[in-house]
C-alpha positions in Angstrom: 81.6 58.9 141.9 83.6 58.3 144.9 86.6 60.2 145.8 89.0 57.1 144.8 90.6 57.4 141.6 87.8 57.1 139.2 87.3 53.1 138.9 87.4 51.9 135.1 84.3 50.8 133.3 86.0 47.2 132.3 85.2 44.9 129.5 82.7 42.8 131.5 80.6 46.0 132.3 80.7 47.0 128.6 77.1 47.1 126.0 79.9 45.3 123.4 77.3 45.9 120.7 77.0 49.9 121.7 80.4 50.4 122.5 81.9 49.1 118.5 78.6 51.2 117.0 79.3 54.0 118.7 82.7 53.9 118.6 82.9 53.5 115.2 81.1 56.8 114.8 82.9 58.9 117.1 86.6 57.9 116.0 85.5 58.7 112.4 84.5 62.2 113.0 87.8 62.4 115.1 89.9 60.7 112.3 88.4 63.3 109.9 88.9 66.3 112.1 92.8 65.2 112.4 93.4 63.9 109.1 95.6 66.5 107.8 97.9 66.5 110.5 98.6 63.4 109.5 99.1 63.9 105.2 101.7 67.1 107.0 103.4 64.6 108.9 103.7 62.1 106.2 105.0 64.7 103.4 107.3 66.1 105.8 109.2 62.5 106.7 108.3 61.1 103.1 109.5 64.0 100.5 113.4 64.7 100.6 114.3 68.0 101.1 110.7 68.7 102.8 111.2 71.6 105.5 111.1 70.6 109.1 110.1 71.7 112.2 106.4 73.2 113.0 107.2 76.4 110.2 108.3 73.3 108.3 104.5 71.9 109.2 103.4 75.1 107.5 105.1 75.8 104.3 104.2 71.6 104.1 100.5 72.5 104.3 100.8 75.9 102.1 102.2 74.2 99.6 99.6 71.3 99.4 96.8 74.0 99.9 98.3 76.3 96.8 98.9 72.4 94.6 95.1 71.0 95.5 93.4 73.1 97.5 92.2 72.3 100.9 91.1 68.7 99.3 94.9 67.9 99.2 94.8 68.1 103.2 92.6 64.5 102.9 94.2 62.8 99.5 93.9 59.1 101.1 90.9 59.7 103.4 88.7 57.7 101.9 91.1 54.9 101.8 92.0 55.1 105.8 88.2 55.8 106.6 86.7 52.9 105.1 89.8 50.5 106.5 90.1 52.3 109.7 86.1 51.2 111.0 87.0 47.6 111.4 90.2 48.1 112.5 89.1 50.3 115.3 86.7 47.9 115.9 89.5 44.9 116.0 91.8 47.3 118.1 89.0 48.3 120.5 88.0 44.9 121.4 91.3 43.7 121.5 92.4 46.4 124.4 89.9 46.4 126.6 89.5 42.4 127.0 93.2 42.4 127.2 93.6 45.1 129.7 90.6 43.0 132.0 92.7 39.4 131.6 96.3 41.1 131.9 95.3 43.2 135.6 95.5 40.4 137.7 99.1 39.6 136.4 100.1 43.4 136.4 98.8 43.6 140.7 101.1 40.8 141.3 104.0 42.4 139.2 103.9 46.0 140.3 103.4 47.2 143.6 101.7 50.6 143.0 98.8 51.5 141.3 100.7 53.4 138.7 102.4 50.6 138.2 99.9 48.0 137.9 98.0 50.8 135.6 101.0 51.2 133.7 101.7 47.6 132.9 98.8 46.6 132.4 97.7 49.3 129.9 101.1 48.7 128.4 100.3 45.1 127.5 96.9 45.7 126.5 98.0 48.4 124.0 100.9 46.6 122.4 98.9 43.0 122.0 96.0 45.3 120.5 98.4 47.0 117.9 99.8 43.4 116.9 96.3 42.3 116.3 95.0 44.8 113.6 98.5 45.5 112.2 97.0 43.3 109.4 94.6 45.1 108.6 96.4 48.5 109.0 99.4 48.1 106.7 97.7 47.5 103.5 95.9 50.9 104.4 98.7 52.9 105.3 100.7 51.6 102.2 97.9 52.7 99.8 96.9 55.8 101.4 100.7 57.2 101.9 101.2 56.8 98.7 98.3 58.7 97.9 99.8 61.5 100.4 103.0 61.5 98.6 101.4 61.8 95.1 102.5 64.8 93.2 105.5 65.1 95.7 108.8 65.8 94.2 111.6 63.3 95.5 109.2 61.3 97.8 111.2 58.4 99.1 113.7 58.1 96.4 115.5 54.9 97.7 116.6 51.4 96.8 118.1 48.7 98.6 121.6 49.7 97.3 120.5 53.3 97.6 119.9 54.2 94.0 117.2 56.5 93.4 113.8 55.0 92.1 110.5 55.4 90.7 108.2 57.2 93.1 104.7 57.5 93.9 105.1 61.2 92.7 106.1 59.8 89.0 102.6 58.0 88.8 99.1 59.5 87.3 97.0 60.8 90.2 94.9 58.1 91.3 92.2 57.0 93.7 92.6 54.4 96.5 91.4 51.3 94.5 93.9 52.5 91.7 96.8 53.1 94.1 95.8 49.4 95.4 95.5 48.0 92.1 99.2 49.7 90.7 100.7 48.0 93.7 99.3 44.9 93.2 100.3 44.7 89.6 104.1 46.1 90.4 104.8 44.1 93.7 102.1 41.6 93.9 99.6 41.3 96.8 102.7 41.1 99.1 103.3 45.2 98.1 100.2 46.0 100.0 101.8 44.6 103.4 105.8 46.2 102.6 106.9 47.3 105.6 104.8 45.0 107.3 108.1 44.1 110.3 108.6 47.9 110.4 105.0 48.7 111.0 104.8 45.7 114.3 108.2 47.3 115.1 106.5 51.2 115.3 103.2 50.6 116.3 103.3 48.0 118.6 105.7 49.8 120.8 103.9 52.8 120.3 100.9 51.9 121.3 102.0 49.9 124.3 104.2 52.7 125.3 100.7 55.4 125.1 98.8 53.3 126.5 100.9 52.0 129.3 101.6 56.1 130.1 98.4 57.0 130.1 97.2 54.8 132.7 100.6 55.2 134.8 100.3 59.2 134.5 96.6 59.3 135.4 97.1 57.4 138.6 99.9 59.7 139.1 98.0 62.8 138.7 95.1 61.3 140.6 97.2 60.6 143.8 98.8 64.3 143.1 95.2 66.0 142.9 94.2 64.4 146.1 97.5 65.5 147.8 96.5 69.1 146.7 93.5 69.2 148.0 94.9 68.2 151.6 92.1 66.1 152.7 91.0 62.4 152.5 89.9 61.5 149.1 88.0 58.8 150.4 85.6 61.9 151.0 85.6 64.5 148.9 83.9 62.9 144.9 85.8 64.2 142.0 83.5 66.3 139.9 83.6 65.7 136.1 85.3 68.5 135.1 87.9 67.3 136.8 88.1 64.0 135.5 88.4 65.4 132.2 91.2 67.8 133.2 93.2 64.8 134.5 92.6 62.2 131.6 93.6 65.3 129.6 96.9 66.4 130.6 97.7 62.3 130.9 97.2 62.0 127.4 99.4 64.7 126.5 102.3 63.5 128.8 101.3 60.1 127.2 101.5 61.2 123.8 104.4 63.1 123.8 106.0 60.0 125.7 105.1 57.9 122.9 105.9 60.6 119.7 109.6 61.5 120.7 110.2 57.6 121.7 109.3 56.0 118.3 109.6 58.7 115.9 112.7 57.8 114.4 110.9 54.4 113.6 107.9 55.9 111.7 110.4 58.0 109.7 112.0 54.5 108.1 108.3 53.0 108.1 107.1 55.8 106.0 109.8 55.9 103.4 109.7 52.2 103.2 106.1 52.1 102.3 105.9 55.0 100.2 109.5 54.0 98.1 108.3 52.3 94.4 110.8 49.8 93.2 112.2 49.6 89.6 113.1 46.7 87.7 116.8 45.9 88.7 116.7 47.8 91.6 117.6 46.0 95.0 114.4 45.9 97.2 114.3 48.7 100.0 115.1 47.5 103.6 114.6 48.5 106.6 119.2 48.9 106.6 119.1 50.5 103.4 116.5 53.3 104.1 117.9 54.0 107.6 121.4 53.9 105.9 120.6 56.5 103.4 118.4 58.3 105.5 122.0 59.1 107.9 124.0 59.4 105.1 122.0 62.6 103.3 120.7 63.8 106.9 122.7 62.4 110.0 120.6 61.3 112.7 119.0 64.1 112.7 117.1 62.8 109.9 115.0 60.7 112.5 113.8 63.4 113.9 111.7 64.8 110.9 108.3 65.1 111.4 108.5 65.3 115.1 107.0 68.3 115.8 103.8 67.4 113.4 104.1 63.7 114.9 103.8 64.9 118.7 100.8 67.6 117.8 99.0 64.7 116.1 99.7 62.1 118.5 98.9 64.8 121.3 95.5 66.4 119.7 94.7 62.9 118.6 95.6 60.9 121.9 93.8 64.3 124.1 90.3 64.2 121.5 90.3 60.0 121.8 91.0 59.1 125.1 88.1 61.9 125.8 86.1 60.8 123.9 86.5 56.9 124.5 86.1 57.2 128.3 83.2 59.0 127.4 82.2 56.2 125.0 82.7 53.9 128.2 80.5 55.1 130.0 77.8 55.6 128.1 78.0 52.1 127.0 78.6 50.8 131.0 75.7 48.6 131.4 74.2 49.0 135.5 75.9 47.5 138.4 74.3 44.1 139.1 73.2 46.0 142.3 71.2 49.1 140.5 69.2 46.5 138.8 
């Protein structure tokens, strides 16, 4: 490895067919390693009165330990599991033949490599977000609820405020049940409410990672070489340090990208997890933020932060590990090795 800034393993030097398989494989055991994190985060932004903060996070998960056991930790997992393979899949794809087309527009836009990293990334990350959003939503709809289930007060709002039906009224269910109730209540267009809100969180939120992560690791690259006080044009950066920058970039980028859109994923989450009763106004985007300042003051934006920031930290710091790693075993050779 020269002593450059690590060059990136691009879509054209990708196995395709290795890099989904594999992939699929490795974000699953990630997704299952981090999965309570986020049922935490949603009871803590979902459930009125739910304490906040990180001994918030705690007397959260206590309380869902001492109510199901540790299974309650991964109520919706097998919905988000099965729907989360092809979407990883979709987003995959989707970023890295982006982030290949888009760097030639980013050189001529930005005249640093941080920059060009940073905008390019960016784009890359938002366009992939857009693209499996459809997939996505109907998943997070079902397997919130499924998160909330059992909750007192979980999302008690109505478009004129007025407090509803919630998924914590409802039998405990499975993930085809959960589907199936929405269906019947709300039609098929239930499974995609919050649809604007979740393109409005995600989208940003993933371009804003993204766009971080490959900004900050340029930055920590150039900062590294300055360090060592010689020319990095001679020195090769071992792999342990490669890992130790891509590392702390993905925890600058993740807590970047938590505090930025929390307040978003708040409204998102009561949205989706809020059950409508007949005569009741249908929840908006307005009316949820509304009632949200009105019992809570902004401060109400900020709950689940803490949870949000550790999940989005461990999960950003365990993925982008684990996917540069995926790159490169899946780099096919250099035309000239062959």
């Amino acid at each position: 490895m020269s002593g450059k800034t690590p060059e990136e393993v691009d879509w054209s030097r990708l196995d395709k067919r290795k890099f989904l398989f594999v992939g699929a494989g490795i974000f699953s055991g990630l997704t299952t390693c981090l999965f309570p994190l986020t049922v935490i985060k949603t009871r803590q932004m979902a459930v009125e009165g739910a304490p906040a903060g990180f001994k918030g996070a705690a007397q959260v998960a206590r309380q869902i330990v001492a109510t199901d056991g540790v299974r309650g930790l991964y109520r919706g997992f097998g919905t988000v599991i099965i729907g989360v393979i092809p979407a990883r899949g979709v987003y995959l794809t989707t970023l890295e033949a982006t982030k290949s087309l888009s760097l030639d527009t980013a050189v001529r836009l930005a005249p640093s490599e941080a920059g060009q990293a940073g905008l390019s990334n960016l784009f890359a990350g938002a366009v992939a977000s857009l693209v499996t959003q459809s997939v996505i939503v109907p998943i997070d709809v079902v397997s919130q609820r499924l998160m909330v289930e059992g909750s007192m007060g979980a999302a008690s709002v109505s478009g004129r405020g007025e407090a509803t039906l919630t998924a914590a009224a409802l039998p405990r269910m499975n993930g085809v049940r959960m589907a199936r109730h929405v269906i019947a209540t709300e039609g098929v267009l239930g499974l995609y409410r919050g649809f604007g809100m979740s393109v409005a969180t995600f989208v940003p939120s993933s371009g804003i990672w993204w766009g971080s992560y490959g900004a900050f690791q340029k930055l920590v690259w150039h900062q590294v070489d300055r360090w060592r006080g010689a020319s990095p044009e001679r020195i090769p950066h071992g792999s342990g340090e490669v890992m130790a920058v891509q590392t702390v970039s993905a925890l600058l980028a993740g807590l970047s990208s938590a505090t930025l859109t929390n307040g978003l994923d708040v409204v998102k989450t009561r949205l989706q997890v809020a059950e409508r009763v007949a005569g009741a106004a249908k929840p908006t985007f307005r009316s949820v933020a509304a009632q949200l300042v009105r019992e809570e003051g902004l401060r109400g934006f900020a709950r689940g932060l803490l949870p949000r920031i550790a999940n989005t930290a461990l999960w950003g710091t365990c993925m982008v590990t684990a996917y540069e790693f995926l790159k490169r075993i899946c780099a096919l050779p250099d035309p000239i090795d062959r």
